[in-house]
Residue, then its C-alpha position, 0 to 999 in steps of 0.5 A: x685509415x678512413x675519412x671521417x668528418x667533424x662538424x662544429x655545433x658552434x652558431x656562428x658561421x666559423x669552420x671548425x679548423x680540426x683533422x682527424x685520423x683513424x685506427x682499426x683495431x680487431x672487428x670490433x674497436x677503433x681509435x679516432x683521433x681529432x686534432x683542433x687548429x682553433x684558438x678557442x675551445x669547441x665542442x665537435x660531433x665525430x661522426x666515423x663512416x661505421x661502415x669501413x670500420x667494422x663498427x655497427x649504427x650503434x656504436x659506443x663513444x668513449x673518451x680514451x684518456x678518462x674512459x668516460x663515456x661520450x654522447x652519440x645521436x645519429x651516428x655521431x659521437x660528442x666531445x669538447x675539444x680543447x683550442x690547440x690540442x687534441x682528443x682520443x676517442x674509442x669507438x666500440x661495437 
């Protein structure tokens, strides 16, 4: 397990009520999980220290359920996370 952050790009002054846990599979591939305790939905930037992880800068986002591939600039992947639910993000090398 690995700390990870999760920054709101909301502009308002809120926090992003939200937490993360994290799996590494292999050398190359790891599961982020961000849960949302917020009463609307948000998009988050998940930025995963790719370091402990095994994973390189450059690392590939991807939406686990759909599969889709996710934005990542500056070591940090995008996603809309749902009010009251939550997200499964792959990360691969």
């Amino acid at each position: 397990m690995s700390f990870q952050s999760v920054r709101s790009d909301a502009s308002r002054l809120n926090r992003v009520a939200a937490s993360t846990a994290v799996s590494r599979h292999g050398r190359r591939h790891a599961i982020v999980a961000v849960s949302s305790f917020n009463k609307e939905d948000r998009t988050v930037s998940v930025a995963p220290d790719a370091k402990p992880l095994g994973l390189a800068a450059g690392f590939k986002a991807f939406d686990l359920e759909t599969g889709k591939p996710l934005a990542v600039e500056g070591g940090a992947g995008r996603v809309k996370l749902p009010r009251l639910d939550y997200v499964m993000i792959e990360l691969r090398k």
